[in-house]
MARDOLO-846746 format. One record per residue (C-alpha): residue in one letter; x, y, z. Coordinates in steps of 0.2 Angstrom, whole numbers, plus 2048, in hexadecimal, padded with zeros to 3 digits. Each point is the difference from the previous one (the first is absolute). Example, Ala and Ser with C-alpha at 12.3 -4.5 7.8 and 13.67 -1.06 7.14 Angstrom:
A83E7EA827/S8068117FD/
***
This chain:
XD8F217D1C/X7EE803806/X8047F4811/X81180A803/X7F5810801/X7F37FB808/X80C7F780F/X8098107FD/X7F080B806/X7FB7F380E/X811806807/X7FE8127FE/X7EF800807/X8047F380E/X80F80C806/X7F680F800/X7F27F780A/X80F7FA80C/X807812802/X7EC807803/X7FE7F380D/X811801808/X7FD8157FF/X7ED7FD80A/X8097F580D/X80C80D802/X7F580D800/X7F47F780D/X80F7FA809/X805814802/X7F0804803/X8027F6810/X7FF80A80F/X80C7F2808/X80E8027F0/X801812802/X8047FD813/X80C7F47F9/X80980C7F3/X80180E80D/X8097F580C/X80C7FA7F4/X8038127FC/X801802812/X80B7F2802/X80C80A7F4/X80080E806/X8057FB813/X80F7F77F8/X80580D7F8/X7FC81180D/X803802810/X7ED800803/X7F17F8806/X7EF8007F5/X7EF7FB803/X7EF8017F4/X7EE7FE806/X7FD7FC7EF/X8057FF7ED/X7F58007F1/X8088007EB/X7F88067F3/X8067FE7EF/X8088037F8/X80E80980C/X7F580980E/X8047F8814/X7F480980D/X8067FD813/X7F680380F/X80780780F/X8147FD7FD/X80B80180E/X812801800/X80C80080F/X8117FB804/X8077F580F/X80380C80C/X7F08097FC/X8098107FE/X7F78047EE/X7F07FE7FB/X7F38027F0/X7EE7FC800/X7F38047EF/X7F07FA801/X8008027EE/X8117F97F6/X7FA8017EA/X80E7F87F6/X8017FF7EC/X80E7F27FB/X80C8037F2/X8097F67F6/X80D7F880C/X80E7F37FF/X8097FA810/X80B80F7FF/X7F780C7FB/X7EF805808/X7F680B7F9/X7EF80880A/X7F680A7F3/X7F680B80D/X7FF7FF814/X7F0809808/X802800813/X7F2809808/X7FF807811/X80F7F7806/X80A801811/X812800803/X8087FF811/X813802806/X8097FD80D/X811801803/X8097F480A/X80B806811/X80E8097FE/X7FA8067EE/X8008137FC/X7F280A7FA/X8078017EF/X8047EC7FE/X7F57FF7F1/X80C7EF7F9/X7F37F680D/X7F48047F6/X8078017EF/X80C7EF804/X7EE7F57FE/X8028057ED/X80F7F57FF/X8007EE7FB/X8077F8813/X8087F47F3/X80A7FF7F2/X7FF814801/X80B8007EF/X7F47F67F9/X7F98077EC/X7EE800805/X7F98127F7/X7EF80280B/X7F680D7F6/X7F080B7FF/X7FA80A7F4/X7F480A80A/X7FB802813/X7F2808808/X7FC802813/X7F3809807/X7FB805812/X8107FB807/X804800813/X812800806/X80880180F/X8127FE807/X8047FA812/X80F80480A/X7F97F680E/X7F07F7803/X7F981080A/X80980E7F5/X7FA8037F0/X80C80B7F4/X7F48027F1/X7EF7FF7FB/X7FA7FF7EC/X7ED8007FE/X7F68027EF/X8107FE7F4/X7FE7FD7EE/X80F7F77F5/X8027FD7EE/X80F7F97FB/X8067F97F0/X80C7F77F6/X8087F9812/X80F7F27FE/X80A7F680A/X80E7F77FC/X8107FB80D/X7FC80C80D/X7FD80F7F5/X7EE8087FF/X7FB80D7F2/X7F0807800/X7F58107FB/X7F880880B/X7F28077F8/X7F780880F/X8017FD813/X7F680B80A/X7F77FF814/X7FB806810/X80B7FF80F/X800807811/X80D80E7FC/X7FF8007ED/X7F58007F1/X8097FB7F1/X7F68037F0/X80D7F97F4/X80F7F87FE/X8077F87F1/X80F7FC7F6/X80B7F37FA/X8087F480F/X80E7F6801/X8067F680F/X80E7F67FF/X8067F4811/X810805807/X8008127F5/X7F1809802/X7F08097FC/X7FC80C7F2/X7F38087FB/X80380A7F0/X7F380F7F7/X7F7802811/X7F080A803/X7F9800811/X7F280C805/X7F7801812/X7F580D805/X80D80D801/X8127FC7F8/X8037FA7ED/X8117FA7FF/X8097FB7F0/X80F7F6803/X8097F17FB/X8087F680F/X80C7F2806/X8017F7811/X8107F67FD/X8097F380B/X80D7F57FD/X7F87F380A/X7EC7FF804/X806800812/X8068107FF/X7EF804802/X8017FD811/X80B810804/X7F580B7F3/X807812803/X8137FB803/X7FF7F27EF/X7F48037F6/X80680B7F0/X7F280C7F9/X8028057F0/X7F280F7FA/X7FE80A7F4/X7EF80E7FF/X7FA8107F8/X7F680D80A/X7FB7F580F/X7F3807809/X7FC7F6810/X7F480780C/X8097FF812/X7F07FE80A/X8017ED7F7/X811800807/X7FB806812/X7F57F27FF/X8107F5803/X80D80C807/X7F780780A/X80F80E7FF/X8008027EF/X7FF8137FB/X7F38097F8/X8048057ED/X7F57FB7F5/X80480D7F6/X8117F77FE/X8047FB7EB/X80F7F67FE/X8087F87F0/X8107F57FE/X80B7F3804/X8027F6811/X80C7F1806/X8097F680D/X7FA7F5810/X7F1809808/X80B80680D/X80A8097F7/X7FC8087ED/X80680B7F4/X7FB80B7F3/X8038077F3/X7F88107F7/X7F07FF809/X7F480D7FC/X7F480780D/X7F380D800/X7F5807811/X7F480C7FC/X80080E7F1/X811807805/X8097F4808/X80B7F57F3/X8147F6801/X8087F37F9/X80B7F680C/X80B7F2800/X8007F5813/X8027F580B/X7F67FA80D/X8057F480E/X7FA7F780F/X7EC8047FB/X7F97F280B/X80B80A80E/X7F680F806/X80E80780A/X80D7FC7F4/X7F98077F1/X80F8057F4/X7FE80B7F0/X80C8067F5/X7F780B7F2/X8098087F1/X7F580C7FC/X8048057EE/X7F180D800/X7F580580E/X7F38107FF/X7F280680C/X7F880E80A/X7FD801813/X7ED7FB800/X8037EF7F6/X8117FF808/X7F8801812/X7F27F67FE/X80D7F17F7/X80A803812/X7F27FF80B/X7FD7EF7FA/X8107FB800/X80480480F/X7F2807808/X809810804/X7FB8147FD/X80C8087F6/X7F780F7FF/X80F80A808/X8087FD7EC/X7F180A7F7/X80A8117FE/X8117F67F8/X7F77F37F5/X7F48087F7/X8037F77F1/X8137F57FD/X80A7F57F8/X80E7F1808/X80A7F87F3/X80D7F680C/X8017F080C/X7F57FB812/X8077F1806/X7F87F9813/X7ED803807/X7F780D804/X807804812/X8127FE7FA/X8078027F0/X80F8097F4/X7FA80C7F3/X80C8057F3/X7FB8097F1/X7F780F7FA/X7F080A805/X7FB80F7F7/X7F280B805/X7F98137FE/X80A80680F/X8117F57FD/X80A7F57F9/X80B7F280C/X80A7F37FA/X8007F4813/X80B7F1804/X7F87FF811/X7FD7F280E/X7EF804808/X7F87F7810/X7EF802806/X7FF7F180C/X7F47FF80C/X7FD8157FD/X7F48087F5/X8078047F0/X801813804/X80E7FD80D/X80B7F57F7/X812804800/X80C7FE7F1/X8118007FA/X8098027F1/X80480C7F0/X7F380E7FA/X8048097F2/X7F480E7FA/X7FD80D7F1/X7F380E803/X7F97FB811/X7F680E802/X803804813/X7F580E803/X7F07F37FC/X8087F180B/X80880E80F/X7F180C800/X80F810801/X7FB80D7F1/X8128057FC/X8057F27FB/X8007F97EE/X8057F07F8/X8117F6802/X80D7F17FC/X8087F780B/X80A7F0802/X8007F8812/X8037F180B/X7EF801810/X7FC7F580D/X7F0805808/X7EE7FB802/X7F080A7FF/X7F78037F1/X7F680F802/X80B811804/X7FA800813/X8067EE802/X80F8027F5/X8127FD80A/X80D7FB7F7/X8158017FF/X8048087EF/X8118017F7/X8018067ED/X80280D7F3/X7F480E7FD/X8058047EE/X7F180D800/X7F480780A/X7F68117FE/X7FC80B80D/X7F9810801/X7FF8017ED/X8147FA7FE/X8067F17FD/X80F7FB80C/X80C7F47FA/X80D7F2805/X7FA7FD812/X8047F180A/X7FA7FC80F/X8007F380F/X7F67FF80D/X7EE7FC807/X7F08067FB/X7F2800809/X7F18097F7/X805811800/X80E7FE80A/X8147FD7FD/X80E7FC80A/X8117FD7F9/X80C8097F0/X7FB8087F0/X80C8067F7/X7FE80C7EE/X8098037F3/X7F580B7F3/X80880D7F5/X7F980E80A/X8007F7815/X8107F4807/X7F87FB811/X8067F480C/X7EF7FD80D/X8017F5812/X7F47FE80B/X7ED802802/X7F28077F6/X7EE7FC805/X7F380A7F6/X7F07F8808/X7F380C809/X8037F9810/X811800800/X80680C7F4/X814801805/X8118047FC/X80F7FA804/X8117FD7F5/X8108077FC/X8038077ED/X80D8047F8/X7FE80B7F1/X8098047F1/X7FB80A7F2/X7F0802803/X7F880B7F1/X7F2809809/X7F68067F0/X8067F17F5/X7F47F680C/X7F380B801/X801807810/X8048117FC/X7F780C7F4/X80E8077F9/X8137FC7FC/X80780C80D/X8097F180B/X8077F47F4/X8067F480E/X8027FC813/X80C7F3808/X8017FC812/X7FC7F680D/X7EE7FB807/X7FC7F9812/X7EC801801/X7F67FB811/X7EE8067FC/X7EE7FA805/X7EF8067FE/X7F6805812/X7ED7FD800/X7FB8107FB/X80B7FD7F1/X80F80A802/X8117FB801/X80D7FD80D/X8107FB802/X8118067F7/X8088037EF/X8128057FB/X8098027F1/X8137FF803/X8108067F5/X7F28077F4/X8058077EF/X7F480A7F5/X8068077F0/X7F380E7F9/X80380B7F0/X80280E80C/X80F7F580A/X8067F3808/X7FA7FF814/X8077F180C/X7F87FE812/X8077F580E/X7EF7FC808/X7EF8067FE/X7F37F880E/X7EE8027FE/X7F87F9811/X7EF7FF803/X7F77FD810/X7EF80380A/X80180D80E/X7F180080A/X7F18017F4/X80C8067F2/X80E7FA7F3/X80F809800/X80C7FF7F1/X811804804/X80D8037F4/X8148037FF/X80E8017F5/X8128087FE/X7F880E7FE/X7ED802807/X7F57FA80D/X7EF804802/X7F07F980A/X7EF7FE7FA/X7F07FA806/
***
């Protein structure tokens, strides 16, 4: 019994002194500069076979019991068209099988990335750069390539179209990420926080969680990104249904985003569109998909200023296409006044709109703008203080300023307060229901084809009824029919009427059938209840002020409470004589001159 022990222990003991010697000669054996070289090149070896890459070390150094330290890494592929260099490349081994590689911790410090597209590659052709994450061979194979954490600092990054153009420029970034794996062409990571200095952009954070997926797309879910002057929360989808899609970015790519209260600065914008309008008091919240060249909306949310709100569905197409910029906005809700409302127009389309100051004060549109700025359909609602319009209305401003675009549909309008928007005192507020076709936005450019109802209109304190008319109005000018119907006036009117001050001038034919002098206000008392007849009216204003030219009334009717009186023709001339105006005046029954 005492010799089995005792060989018993000589065996234990000799084990253990076999295990502490084999462990020293494999710690002296890693301790060799010349083994570390030759670990990192069978790493390298694998890595070559398996990427569509090149890599070189300057040299490799492990410490146990999972830390491998490289100097100056290099990696390139064949046609040089990517390339990373660290000076500094820390790695912390977990435990791996040959399926599964773990990586504890990487620490990459000050490294440089450089890519460069090949011809023919757009500037958007990021699948170069991300097709050198995929296995070359066996791409399906079940290899789960992980890493817990990822630190890089002082990063340098710059993207080539072309050997002499250069498209970006990254200095000074910082980049945690952790929790990355990939496993058959798919790439989950957190973004913990990407942040650096570029040429046109300073981005101070950016993280969230990532997916990417080959031949499906990009995600990046519970994003934060912050830069000197925007904060945007959003999560977003680049999908493709092949990763060469990618080539033809605006026209295939699918975006998928969804933000609340966006607030991007557009001097950061400008910095790449160089066109890019200025609202950086610009909010938006909601939903946004389709290719890049052509998205939709739904329910977006935006505020501009303190007083400028809407909500909105859209579309917008053809975005990469300056000139062919299509947008079709539902606007659910819109509200705002003339200051915030001109300066959002000024930087949309650099334009004064000044000459709207006395009509929007402060307004809603509830309704639909489908086109661009300089050509468009408006149909809906706008309400302010001085009128309410219901428009279905074409409008083009192309190639003109916005003040002298013309326009053609339906305008419908409640309470237009004419006497604010025509400067003339008598009149009051009316309805109307009419079909234009004019141009001119302002009174003195305004020059339109008019045909519709008057339903109301008030006029020297009465309020006239049933009128329609057709004809063209330019300012205060009118040429063509009006005919009314009111309770107390059945008119038929042809011809012209211009009220300007230059040209203030008369000329039509009326006929007139019970026309109740005092129920409209023109008499002071009820002694004429009503006059009929005929009118044919030629009168002009000279310089001095007076009138000239002719008025008769024919077949003329007047009922009084007193009795009935019919005259064939009264004419009432008026003409200058020498340095005088003579009035001249017959009738059936009188004829008198006066001057």
């Amino acid at each position: 019994m005492k010799k089995f022990f005792r060989r018993f222990l000589r065996v234990i003991f000799g084990t253990i002194l076999f295990l502490l010697l084999g462990l020293g000669i494999l710690a002296y054996w890693l301790s060799l500069p010349s083994t570390h070289t030759y670990l990192a090149n069978k790493g390298i070896e694998w890595l070559e076979s398996k990427f569509d890459v090149s890599v070189q070390i300057e040299t490799a150094q492990v410490r146990l019991p999972n830390l491998l330290q490289l100097k100056s890494l290099l990696i390139s592929d064949e046609y040089r068209d990517t390339l990373f260099y660290a000076p500094n490349f820390e790695v912390r081994v977990g435990r791996s099988t040959k399926t599964n590689i773990v990586l504890r911790k990487v620490n990459i410090e000050e490294p440089y990335i450089r890519m460069m597209l090949p011809e023919g590659d757009t500037v958007n052709n990021w699948q170069v750069f991300i097709q050198k994450f995929i296995p070359k061979t066996d791409p399906d194979t079940n290899i789960i390539f992980s890493i817990d954490k990822v630190e890089m600092s002082g990063v340098h990054f710059k993207k080539y179209l072309s050997p002499e153009e250069r498209q970006f420029n990254f200095w000074n970034s910082h980049i945690e990420l952790s929790g990355f794996v990939y496993h058959n062409g798919r790439v989950d990571a957190n973004l913990d926080s990407i942040a650096f200095t570029g040429k046109r952009l300073q981005l101070n954070h950016l993280g969230g969680k990532f997916k990417y997926k080959k031949d499906k797309g990009v995600y990046l879910s519970d994003m934060h990104l912050q830069t000197e002057k925007s904060e945007i929360f959003a999560n977003l989808g680049l999908e493709v249904d092949s990763n060469a899609d990618y080539n033809d970015f605006v026209n295939r790519v699918r975006l998928q985003a969804e933000f609340e209260d966006v607030k991007a600065s557009s001097q950061e914008f400008m910095r790449f569109f160089d066109k890019f309008p200025n609202l950086d008091d610009f909010v938006l919240s909601g939903k946004i998909w389709g290719k890049i060249n052509d998205l939709e909306g739904r329910d977006v949310r935006f505020r501009y200023g303190a007083n400028t709100s809407g909500v909105a569905d859209l579309t917008l197409q053809n975005i990469a296409e300056e000139d062919m910029l299509f947008a079709n906005f539902g606007l659910k809700y819109f509200r705002s006044n003339y200051e915030e409302f001109h300066r959002l127009m000024k930087a949309l389309t650099g334009e004064d709109i000044s000459f709207t100051k006395p009509y929007l004060p402060t307004f809603t549109f509830a309704g639909e703008f489908v086109g661009d700025l300089e050509s468009f359909r408006s149909v809906g609602t706008l309400h302010t203080e001085d009128a309410t319009l219901d428009l279905e209305l074409d409008f083009d401003a192309v190639n003109k300023p916005l003040i002298n675009a013309s326009y053609k549909g339906q305008v419908k309008g409640r309470g237009v307060n004419l006497r604010k928007i025509s400067g003339i005192d008598d009149f009051g507020t009316a309805d109307f229901n009419a079909r234009i076709d004019g141009k001119g936005l302002t009174l003195d450019l305004f020059s339109a084809k008019i045909k519709g109802e008057v339903k109301r209109v008030a006029y020297q304190n009465y309020n006239y009824k049933n009128i329609s008319l057709d004809g063209q109005f330019e300012a205060l000018f009118f040429d063509g029919q009006l005919k009314i119907k009111d309770p107390n006036l059945d008119l038929q009117f042809d011809g012209t009427a211009d009220f300007t001050k230059e040209n203030f001038r008369l000329d039509f034919i009326a006929l007139i059938n019970n026309a109740d002098i005092f129920g409209l206000g023109f008499y002071a008392d009820d002694s004429i209840y009503l006059v009929n007849g005929e009118a044919f009216v030629n009168l002009a204003r000279n310089v001095d002020g007076e009138w000239v030219g002719e008025a008769r009334l024919s077949d003329c009717l007047i009922q009084r409470s007193r009795g009935v009186y019919f005259f064939r023709d009264i004419t009432a001339s008026s003409y200058e004589k020498g340095s005088q105006n003579v009035l001249s005046v017959q009738a059936d029954f009188i004829e008198f001159l006066a001057t």
